[in-house]
N, C-alpha and C positions, 0 to 999 in steps of 0.2 A: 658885462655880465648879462646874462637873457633874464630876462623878465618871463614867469611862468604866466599861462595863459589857457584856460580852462576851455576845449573843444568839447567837449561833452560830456555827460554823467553815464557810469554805468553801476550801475546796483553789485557791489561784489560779495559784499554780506550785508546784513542788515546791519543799520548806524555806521555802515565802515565806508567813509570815503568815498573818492571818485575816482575819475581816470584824469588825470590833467598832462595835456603833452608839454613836454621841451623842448622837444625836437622843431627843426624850422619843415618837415614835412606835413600836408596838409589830410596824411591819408589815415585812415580810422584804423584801430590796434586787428593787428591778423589771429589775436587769440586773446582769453583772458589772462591776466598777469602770472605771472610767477612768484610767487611768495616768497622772501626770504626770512627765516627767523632768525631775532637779532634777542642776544640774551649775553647777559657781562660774562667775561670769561674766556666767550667762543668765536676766535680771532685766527687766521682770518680766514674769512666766509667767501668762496670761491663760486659765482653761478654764470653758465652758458646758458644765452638764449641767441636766435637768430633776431637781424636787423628788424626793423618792425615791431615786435614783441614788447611786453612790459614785465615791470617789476613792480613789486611793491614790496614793502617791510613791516613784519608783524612783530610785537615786541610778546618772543615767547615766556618771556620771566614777569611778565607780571609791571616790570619799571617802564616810564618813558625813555624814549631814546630818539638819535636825528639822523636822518642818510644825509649829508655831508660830501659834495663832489670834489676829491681832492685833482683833479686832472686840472692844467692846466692850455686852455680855457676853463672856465668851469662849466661841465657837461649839464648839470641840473641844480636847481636853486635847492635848498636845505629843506628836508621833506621832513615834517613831524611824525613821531611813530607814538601814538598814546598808549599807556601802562596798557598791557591786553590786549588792545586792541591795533587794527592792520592800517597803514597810511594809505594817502592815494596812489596809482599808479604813475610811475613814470614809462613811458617810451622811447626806447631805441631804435635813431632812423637807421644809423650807421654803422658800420663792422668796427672794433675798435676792443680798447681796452680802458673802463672808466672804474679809476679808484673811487673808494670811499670812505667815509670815519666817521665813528659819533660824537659829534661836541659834547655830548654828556658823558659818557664812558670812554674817553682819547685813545683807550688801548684795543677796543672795537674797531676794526678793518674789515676790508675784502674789496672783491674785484667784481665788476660785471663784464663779462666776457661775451662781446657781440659780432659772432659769425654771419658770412652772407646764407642769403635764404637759399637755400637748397632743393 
């Protein structure tokens, strides 16, 4: 299992997180993340970015909630999403396809879909 490993802070909102990679690449995100909102319900959550690129997870309902790498290896350690408020980013070095789920709402799903850089 990878052990997450903090390369650097970036301010994404005020009080909201960082950027922490997963990934075994050592090169700094090629944009600011992409947001996903995560709210019970709304399953499943479908997002394209290119390799490089981050994510992150906002909890639009107000609840906590966890991204969850259901791929096996597991692509990234379980990222906390606080009630309202946005997690840190994660980073994608790779093209690929990584499940995910919320240990707290099980029926919360989706995919991060990671194209090469174009």
């Amino acid at each position: 299992m990878l052990k997450p490993f903090a390369l650097s802070v970036i301010v994404m909102v005020a009080a909201c997180g960082g950027w922490t990679d997963y990934s075994s690449s050592g090169e700094g995100p090629r944009s600011q993340s992409n947001v996903i909102d995560l709210r019970v319900g709304a399953a499943p959550v479908e997002t394209t970015i290119q390799a490089g690129e981050s994510v992150a997870w906002r909890s639009a309902d107000g609840m906590s909630h966890t991204a969850v790498s259901s791929s096996t290896p597991q692509a990234f350690a379980e990222v906390d999403v606080p009630g309202g408020a946005v997690s840190g980013a994660v980073r994608f070095a790779t093209p690929g396809d990584y499940p995910y789920f919320c240990s707290v709402h099980g029926v919360q799903h989706g995919s991060v879909h990671v194209i090469a850089v174009q």
